[in-house]
N, C-alpha and C positions, 0 to 999 in steps of 0.2 A: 335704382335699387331702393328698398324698402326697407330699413330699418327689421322692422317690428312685421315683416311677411309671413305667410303660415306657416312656409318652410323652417322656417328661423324656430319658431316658437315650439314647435313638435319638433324637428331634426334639425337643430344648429349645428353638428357638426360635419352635414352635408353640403353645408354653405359653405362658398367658394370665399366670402371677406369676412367671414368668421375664423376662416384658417389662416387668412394675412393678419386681422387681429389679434392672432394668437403668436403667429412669429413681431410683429410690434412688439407686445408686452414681452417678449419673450426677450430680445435682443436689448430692448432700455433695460430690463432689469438685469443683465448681465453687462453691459455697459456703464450705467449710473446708477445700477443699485447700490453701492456701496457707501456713493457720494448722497446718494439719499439719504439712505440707512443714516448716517453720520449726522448730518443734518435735524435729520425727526428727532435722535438721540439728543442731540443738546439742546433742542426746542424743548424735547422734555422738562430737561432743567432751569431752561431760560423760562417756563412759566413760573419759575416759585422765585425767580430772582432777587424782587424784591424782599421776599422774606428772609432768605438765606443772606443778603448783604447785609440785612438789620442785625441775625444772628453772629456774623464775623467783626463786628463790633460792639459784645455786651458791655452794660456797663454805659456804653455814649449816646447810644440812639433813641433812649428812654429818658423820660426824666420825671418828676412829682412835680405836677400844678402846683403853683401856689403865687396865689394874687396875680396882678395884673403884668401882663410879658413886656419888657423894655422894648423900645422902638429898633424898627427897623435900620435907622442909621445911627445908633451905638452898636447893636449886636454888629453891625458893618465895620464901623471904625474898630473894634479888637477883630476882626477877624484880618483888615487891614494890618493893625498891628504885628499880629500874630506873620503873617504870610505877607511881608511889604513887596516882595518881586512878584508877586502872582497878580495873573488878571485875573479879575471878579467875571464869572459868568453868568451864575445864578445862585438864588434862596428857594429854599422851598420847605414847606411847614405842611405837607399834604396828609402826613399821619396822626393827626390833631394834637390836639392841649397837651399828651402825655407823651411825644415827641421831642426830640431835642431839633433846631431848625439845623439843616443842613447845607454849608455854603458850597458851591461849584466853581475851585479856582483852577485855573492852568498855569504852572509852574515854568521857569526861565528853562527847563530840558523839555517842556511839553507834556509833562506828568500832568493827569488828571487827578484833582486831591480832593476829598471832600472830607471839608472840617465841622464838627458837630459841637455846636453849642447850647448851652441851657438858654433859653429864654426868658428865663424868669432872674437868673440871678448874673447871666453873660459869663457864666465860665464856661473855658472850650472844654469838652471834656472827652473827644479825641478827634482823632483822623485820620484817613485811610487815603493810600496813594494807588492807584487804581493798576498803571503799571504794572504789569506784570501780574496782578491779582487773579488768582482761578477764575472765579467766577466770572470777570469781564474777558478772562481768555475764552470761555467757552460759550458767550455771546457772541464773540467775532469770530469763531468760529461759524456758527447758526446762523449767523445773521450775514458775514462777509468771508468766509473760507477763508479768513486770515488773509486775503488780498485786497481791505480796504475795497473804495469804490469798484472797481474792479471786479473783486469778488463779490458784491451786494449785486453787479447787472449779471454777473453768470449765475448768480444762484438762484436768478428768475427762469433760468432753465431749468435746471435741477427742478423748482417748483412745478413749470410746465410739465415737466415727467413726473410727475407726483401726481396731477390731475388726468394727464393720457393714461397712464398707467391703472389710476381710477377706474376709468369709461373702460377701458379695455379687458381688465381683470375681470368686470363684472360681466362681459357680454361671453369673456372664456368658458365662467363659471356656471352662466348657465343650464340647464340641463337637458331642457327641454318639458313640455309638456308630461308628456309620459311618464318620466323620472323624477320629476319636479322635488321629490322626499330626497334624492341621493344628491342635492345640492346642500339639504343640510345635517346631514347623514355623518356619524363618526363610529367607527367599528375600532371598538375598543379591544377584543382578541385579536385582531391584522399585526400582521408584519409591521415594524417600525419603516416601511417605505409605503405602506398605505396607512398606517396612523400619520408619516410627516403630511402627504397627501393633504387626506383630510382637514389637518390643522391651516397646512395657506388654503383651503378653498373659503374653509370659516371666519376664519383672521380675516382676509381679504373680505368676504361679504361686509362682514358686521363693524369694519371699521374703514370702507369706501365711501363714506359719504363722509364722514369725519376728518377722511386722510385729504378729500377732495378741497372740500370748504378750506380746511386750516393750509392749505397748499395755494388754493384761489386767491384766500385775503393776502398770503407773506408775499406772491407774485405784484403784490402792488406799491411794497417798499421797493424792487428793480427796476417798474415799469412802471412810476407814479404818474407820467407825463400822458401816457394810453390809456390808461385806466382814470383818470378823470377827463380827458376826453370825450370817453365811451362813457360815462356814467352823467358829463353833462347833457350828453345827445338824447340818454333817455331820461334821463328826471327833466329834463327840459328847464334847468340853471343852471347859472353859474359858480362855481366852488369859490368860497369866500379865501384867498389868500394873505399873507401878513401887506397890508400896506406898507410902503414905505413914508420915512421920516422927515420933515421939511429940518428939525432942529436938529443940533449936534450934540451930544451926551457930554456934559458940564456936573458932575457930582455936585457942585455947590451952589445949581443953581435953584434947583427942587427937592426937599428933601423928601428921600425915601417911603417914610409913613403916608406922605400924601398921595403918592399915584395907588398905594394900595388905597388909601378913602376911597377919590375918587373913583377906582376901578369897583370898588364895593357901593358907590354911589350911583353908576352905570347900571351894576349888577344886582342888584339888592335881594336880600337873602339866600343869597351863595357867601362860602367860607374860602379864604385864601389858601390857595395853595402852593403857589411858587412866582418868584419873577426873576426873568431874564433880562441882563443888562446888555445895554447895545454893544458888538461889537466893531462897527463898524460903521462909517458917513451913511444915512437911511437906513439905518436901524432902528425900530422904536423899541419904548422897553414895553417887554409883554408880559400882562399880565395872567396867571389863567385862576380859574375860580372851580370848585366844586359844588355842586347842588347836593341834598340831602338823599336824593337817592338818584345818584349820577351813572350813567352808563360806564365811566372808568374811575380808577383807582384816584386818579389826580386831577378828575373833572377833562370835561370837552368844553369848558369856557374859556372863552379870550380877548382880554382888553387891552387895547392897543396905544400907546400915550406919547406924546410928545416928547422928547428928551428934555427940553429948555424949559419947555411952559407947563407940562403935565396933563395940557389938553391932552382929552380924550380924540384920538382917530377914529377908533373902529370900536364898538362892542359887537362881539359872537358870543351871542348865549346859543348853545346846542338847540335847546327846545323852541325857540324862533327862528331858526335857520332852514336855508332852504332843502329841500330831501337831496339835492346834491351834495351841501355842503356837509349833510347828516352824513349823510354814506361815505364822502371820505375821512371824516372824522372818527366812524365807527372803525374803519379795518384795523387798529391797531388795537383795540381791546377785543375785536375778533379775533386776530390772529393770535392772539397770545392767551386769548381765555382770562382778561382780570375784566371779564363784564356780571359776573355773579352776584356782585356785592347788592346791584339794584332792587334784589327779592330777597335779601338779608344774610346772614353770615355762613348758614349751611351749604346754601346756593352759591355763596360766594369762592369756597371752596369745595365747592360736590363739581363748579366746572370746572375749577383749575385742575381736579382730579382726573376728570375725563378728559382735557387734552394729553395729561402726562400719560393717559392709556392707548390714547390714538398714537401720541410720539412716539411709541416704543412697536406700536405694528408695521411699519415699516422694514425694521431691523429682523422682526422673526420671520416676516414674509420673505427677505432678503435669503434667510439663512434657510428655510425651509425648502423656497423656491429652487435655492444653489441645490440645496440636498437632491431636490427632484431630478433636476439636470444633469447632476452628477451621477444618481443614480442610474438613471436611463444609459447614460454614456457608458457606463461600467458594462451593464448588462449584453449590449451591443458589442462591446468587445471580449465577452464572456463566449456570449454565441458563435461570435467566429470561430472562436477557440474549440466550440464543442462541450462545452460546459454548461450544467443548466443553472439559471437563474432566475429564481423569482423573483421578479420588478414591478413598479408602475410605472407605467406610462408619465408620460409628462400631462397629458392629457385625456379625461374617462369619461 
């Protein structure tokens, strides 16, 4: 069978896996449209995340430069103070100088807290407990269908339908040689069952390659283990992972400020952006860095250090790494659209724009798509009846 045959190309809808194509997409999107649908929808939102968690805390997440920022292990000790049951998970300073630094504890019920402190002068100045928070509800949503790990390996299905449903839509959609204008054709005086028509054949064209990509890269937070597999096989390396720690995590035996040096000393001319403390026997603490015009919001850099001694393990600077390690590093500010910032501020949000516009065609396709379905069903039982009704077709 030939794809791309003359039949296809002039009269696809005389082909015989053109018509099985057409009940595919037909039957997913009546099965897991909805579970799509739902999904794309809080992706939408889950792109601006970061900015909307800055705005549900004004007042803390800002702060006025001024002189030189206190060290990393006093801003620790009051935050210690502040929250003594919590574990310390992480710091991070990724929204620079005019930021307040944001600590990452987990609380004795398992509450996720992040406490906001000045840097310049160590007053907390708030904190948000993540529990129960919109915003991280409709992350776990997108991200885990609200069933945890669980729901993160099945929504790699969901994804999969998102990318079938892609290929498949656009081979429906085709028209044929002949016709080739009435693919992108909208009859603005038609019936509202040939204006809905028209609107998923358009929707679907013009945002199938959008819906595919952003569906490709999320399929690989499910299925990290296959997908760097298949991406070691053809970049032809191996994806750099966190090394593990020979020492044991001793707060008092390295202070703080110096694994950031040293990671700045590995790294040189990149800006700090966050570190993570060990949780556990081989865990190092990581460090990651941002470059000045970095592919993501919080940098692809990472410096890896001893608990005990502050040796340096590992440096991953992004722009030395190997195209394996590149490519899994990229899918996360692929999938979510925070890679703009690289060609300056417009770009930075012209593409967070255009994911939140791909997220949202999912849901009209959903709802247009139902319309057609529904409409045709109607009509079919209109006609038995003896009644006339003007329809379309599921398919023209």
């Amino acid at each position: 069978m030939k794809l791309l045959d003359s039949t296809f190309l002039r009269s696809p809808r005389t082909v015989a896996w053109r018509r099985w194509t057409f009940h595919v997409h037909l039957w997913l999107a009546l099965l897991l449209g909805p579970v799509l649908a739902v999904v794309a929808l809080t992706g939408s939102i889950v792109v601006f995340r970061y900015e909307l968690n800055r705005l549900t805390v004004p007042g803390t997440a800002y702060v006025t430069p001024r002189g030189e920022r206190l060290t990393l292990d006093e801003l620790t000790a009051r935050i210690r103070a502040a929250r003594p049951a919590d574990q310390l998970s992480s710091v991070s300073w990724d929204g620079g100088p005019s930021t307040g630094m944001n600590f990452w504890t987990n609380s004795p019920e398992g509450h996720r807290i992040h406490t906001f402190i000045d840097p310049y002068s160590g007053a907390i100045t708030g904190q948000e407990d993540y529990h129960g928070k919109w915003l991280q509800w409709f992350f776990e949503l997108h991200a885990k269908l609200l069933l945890g790990n669980t729901g993160m390996f099945l929504n790699g299905f969901v994804g999969l339908t998102a990318v079938i449903m892609s290929i498949s839509g656009l081979i429906v959609w085709w028209p044929g040689l002949p016709r080739w204008r009435f693919g992108f054709s909208f009859q603005r005086g038609a019936r509202w069952q040939r204006q809905n028509y028209d609107w998923h054949k358009l929707i679907g064209f013009y945002s199938s390659a959008a819906v595919f990509f952003i569906a490709f890269t999320g399929m690989y937070f499910s299925f990290p283990g296959v997908y760097k597999s298949v991406i070691q096989a053809i970049a032809g390396g191996e994806i750099a992972i966190t090394p593990r720690a020979r020492t044991a995590w001793n707060p008092s035996t390295v202070r703080l400020e110096e694994f950031v040096q040293k990671a700045m000393q590995a790294q040189p001319g990149t800006q700090f952006a966050s570190l993570a403390f060990p949780k556990k026997p081989g865990d190092p603490v990581s460090i990651r860095t941002k470059e000045v015009r970095d592919w993501h919001r919080i940098g692809l850099n990472w410096v890896y250090l001893e608990p005990a001694t502050g040796a340096v393990i590992r440096s991953t600077r992004f722009s030395d790494a190997n195209l394996a390690s590149q490519a899994a590093l990229l899918m996360y500010p692929l999938h979510f659209g925070r890679f703009g910032g690289r060609w300056g501020t417009v770009a930075f949000y012209g593409v967070m724009v255009a994911y939140v516009i791909a997220g949202l065609a999912p849901a009209a396709l959903m709802v247009t798509g139902f319309l057609m379905y529904w409409n045709r069903s109607l009509s079919k039982t209109r006609g038995r009846s003896g009644k006339a009704a003007a329809r379309i077709p599921l398919e023209v």
